[in-house]
N, C-alpha and C positions, 0 to 999 in steps of 0.2 A: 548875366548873359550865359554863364557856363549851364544855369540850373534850367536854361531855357533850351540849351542846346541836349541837355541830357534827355530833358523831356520827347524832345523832339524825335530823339534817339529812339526813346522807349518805346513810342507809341510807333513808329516805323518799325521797330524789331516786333511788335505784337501782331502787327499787319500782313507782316508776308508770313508771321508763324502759324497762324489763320487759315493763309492763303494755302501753303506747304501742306498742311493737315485737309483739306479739300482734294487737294490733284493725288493726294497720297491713299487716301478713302476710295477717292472715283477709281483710279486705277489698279488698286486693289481690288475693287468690283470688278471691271472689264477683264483684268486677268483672269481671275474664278472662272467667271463665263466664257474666256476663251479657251482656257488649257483643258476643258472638255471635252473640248473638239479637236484635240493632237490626235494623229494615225485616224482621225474619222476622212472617210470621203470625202470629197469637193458638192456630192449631193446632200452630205447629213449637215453640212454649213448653208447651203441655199435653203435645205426646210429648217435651219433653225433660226435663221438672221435674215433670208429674205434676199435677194438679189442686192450685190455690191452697189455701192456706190462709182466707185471707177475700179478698170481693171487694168494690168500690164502683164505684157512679156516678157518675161527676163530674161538673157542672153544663155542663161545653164536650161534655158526649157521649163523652168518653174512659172507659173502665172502668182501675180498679185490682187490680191483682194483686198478691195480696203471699204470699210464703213466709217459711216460721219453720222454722228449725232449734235443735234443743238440743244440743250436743255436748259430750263432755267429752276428755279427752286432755294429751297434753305440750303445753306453752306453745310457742307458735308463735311465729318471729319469735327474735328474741338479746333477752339479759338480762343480766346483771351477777351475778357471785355472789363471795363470799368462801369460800377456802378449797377444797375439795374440790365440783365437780359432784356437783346431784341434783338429776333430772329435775323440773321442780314441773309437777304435774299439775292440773288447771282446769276447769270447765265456763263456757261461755260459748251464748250466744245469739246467733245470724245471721237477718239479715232483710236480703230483697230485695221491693222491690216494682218493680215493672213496669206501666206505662203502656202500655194498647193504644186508641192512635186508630181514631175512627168507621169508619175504612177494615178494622180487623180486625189491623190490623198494631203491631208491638211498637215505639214510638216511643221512649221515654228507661226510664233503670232507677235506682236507688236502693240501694244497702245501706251497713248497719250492725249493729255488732258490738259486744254488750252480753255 
């Protein structure tokens, strides 16, 4: 029973160490491409990503930008496997938002990867 529970251990700690290396890749991506766009306009964000997906007001006068992506694809990032590779394939969800101050200009960014 113990050697079954260890098991069971093992392969759940490979799982989400998989997983960890996926959101830690993609988000790395999204950051690259978004801290590009710090001190850029509110117009050099709409030609380079396309009109938001949702927007907000904020109480200091700053608006919020946010995009959403759906993707699906090979697991991004290293994983752990027994035995023979194969590709495990995934959808996941990416979102950036983007804070543009009163001035018009891209101030700080945000994402994460569900």
């Amino acid at each position: 029973m113990k050697k079954l529970k260890k098991v069971i251990f093992l392969l759940m700690s490979v799982s989400l160490i998989g997983c960890a290396g996926h959101q830690q890749a993609v988000s790395q991506r999204l950051s690259e491409s978004a801290e590009v766009l710090i001190g850029k306009s509110a117009d050099d964000l709409l030609k380079a990503k396309g009109p938001p997906d949702a927007t907000a007001q904020l109480t200091s006068g700053e608006r919020l930008w946010t995009y959403r992506t759906t993707k699906s694809g090979e697991r991004k990032g290293w994983s752990m496997s027994i035995g023979r590779h194969v590709p495990e394939y995934m959808t996941w969800r990416e979102n950036t938002n983007f804070v543009i101050g009163p001035d018009g200009l891209v101030k700080s960014y945000t994402v994460s990867v569900e």
